[in-house]
N, C-alpha and C positions, 0 to 999 in steps of 0.2 A: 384742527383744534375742536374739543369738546363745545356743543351750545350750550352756553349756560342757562338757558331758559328752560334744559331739563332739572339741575336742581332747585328748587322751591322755597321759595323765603318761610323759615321755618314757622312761622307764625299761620301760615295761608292752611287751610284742611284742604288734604286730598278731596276728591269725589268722594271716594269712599266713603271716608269719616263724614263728608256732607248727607251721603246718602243716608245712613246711619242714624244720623242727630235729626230728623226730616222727614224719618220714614212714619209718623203716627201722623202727619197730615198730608200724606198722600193720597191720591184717590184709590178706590181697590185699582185699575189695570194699573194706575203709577206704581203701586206696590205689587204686579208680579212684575212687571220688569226690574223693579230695582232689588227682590228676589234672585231674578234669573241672572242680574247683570254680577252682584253679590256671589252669588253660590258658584262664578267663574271666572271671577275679577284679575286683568280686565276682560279678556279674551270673548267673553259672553258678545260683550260690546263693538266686538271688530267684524261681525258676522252682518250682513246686508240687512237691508229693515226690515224684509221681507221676511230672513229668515231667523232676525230677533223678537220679531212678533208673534211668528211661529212659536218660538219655543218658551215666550213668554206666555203666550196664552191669551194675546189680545192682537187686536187691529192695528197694521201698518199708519194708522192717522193717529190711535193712540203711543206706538212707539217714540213717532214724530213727537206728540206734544208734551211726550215725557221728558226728552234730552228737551224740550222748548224749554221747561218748568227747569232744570237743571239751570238753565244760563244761557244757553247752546242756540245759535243763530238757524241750526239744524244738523244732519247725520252727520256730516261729514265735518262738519267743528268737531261736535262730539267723538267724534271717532282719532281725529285728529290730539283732541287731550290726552287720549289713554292710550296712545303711543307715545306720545311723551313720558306719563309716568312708568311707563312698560320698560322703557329707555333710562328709564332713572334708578328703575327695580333693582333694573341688571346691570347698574355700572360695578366697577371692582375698584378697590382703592386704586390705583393707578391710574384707573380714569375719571376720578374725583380730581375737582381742581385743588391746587395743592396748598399749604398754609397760608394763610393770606398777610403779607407783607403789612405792617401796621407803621410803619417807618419811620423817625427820628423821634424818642423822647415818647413814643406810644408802648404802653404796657402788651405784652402779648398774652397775657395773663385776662386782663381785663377784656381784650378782644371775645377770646373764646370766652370766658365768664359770659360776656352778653350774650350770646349766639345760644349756650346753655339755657338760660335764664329765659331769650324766647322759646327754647322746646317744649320749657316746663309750662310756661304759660297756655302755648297753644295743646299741649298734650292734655291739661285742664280744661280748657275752653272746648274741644273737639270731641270729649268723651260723656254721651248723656247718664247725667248720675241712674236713673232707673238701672243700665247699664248696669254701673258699677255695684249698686247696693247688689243687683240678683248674683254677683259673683262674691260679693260678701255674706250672701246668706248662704248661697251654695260652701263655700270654703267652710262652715259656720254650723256644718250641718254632722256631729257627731257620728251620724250612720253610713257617712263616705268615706271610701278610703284615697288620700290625697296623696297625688304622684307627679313631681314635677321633674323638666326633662327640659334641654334645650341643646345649641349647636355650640360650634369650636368657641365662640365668645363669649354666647348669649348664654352658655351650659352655667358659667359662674354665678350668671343672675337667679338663675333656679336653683342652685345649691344656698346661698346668701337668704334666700327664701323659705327653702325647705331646712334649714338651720333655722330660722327665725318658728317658722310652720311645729315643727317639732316638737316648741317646747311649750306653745301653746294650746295644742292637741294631738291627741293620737293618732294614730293610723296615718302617717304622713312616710313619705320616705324620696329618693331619688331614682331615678329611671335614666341612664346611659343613655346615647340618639342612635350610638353606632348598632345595628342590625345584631350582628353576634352574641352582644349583651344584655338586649332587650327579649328576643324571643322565645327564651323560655319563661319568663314573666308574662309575656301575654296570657299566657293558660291561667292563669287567675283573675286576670282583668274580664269585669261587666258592669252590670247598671247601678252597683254601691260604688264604683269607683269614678272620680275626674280626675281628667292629667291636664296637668297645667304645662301648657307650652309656651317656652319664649324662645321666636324664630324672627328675623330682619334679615334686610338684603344682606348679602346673598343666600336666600335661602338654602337649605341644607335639605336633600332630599329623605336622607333619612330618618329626620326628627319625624318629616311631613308621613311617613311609609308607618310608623310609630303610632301616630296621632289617627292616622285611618284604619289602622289596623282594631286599635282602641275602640273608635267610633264604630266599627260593625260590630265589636263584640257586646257594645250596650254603653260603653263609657262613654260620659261627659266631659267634651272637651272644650278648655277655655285657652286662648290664645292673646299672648298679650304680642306683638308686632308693631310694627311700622307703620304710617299713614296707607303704603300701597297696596299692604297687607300679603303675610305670606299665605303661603296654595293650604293652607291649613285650614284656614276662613274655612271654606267648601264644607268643611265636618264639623265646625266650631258652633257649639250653643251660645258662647260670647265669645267678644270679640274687644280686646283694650287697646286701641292703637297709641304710640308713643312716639312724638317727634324726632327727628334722631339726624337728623342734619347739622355740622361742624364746619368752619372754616379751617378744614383739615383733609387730608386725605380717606380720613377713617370716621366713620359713624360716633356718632355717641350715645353709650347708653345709660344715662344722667336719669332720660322719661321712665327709662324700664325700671329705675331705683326709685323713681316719684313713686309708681304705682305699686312697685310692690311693697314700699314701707308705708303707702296708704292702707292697703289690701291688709296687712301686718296687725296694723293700728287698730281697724276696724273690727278684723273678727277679734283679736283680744279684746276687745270693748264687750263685741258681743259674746263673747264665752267668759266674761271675767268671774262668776261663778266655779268654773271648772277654774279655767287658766289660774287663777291666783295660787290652788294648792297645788297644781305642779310646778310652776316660777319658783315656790314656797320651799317645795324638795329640789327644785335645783340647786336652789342658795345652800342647803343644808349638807347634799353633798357636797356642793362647794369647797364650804368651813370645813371639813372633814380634812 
């Protein structure tokens, strides 16, 4: 039988997202490890102190008092959490625990409604607005060209998106994850362009191959994801994590629709100059 103490009461933030929201009062070595730990989450973190301090860039006693500063009684706590969430990354629906029985006279509607309703909250709560505004300026920024792309589930979310993206600005379009579809597009992508990725467990390797590909050629990549964050983080200039835990066998992606009709909202605010006389010709074709 699955431990449930791998899935995570949706309200709680990953590390991750802790380290994230935490990183401007860190000390500098606290912030190359949480750098290092970041830029290969979690894997960074499974490596002996010795050789996380290495690669961090600071002292074994500094390692130590960083997972202290975390919460972490010492390494081997710490090491201990992030195979949990490593365990959690990679469960598959099947090994999600399954609907959860709400029993006589209980709404099952209502159930999952609350479960929802915690993601949203904590998917708010978890993400530092600094964050979000620099992905609304970015998005916001006429001179880029906007490309957004995701996997078997999460692809809907970027289309929903870059339909909304579209008719609030130019130079927007969709980007396929599968290899075949994507690679002769590359040859155009560089440093006027971001590709907006939406990736969650089980990550999809090809979106990730996509997104790095992008990243060497000069593209700016924003990743909106999960609490445990997909292998995309590694090349991501931002980072939007979205709750997405269910009393179900299947994720939800409720958080990825908060942020992206936040995201929506905002740059049409900020471009409502432009945006209004193209909304203006939509309607006009419209009527037509």
């Amino acid at each position: 039988m699955r431990d449930e103490t791998l899935a995570p009461v949706a309200d709680q933030p990953s590390l991750a997202e802790r380290i994230r929201h935490e990183m401007d009062s860190f000390t500098p070595s606290e912030k190359r490890a949480a750098h290092l730990l970041l830029s290969h989450y979690p894997f960074a973190g499974l490596d002996t102190v010795a050789g996380f301090a290495s690669r961090a860039g600071i002292s074994g006693p500094s390692a130590l008092r960083f997972v202290t500063r975390l919460g972490f009684s010492g390494f081997p706590d710490f090491q201990k959490h992030l195979r949990e969430e490593l365990e959690a990354q990679l469960l598959s629906p099947l090994a999600k625990s399954g609907p959860i029985d709400t029993g006589p006279g209980a709404s099952a509607l209502a159930s999952f409604a609350n479960a929802v309703i915690g993601n949203l909250k904590a998917t708010v709560e978890n993400i530092a607005p600094a964050e979000f505004d620099a992905v609304v300026t970015l998005l916001s920024d006429p001179r880029r060209n906007i490309h957004f792309t995701g996997g078997r589930f999460t692809g809907a979310v970027a289309r929903y998106a870059e339909s909304h993206f579209r008719i609030v600005r130019s130079h927007v379009d969709f980007i396929e994850g599968q290899p075949a579809l994507w690679r002769d597009r590359m040859i155009e992508i560089g440093r006027k362009d971001v590709i907006v990725a939406f990736d969650i467990r089980r990550y999809q390797e090809d979106v990730t191959a996509l997104c790095e590909t992008g990243a060497k050629q000069g593209a700016t990549i924003v990743l909106l994801t999960d609490p445990w964050l997909s292998p995309i983080a590694r090349v991501a200039r931002h980072v939007l994590p979205a709750h997405i835990t269910a009393p179900s066998n299947w994720d939800s992606s409720a958080g990825l629709l908060l942020l992206t009709e936040a995201l929506v909202s905002a740059v049409t605010k900020r471009l409502w100059d432009t945006a209004k006389p193209r909304m203006e010709a939509v309607e006009r074709l419209r009527n037509r």
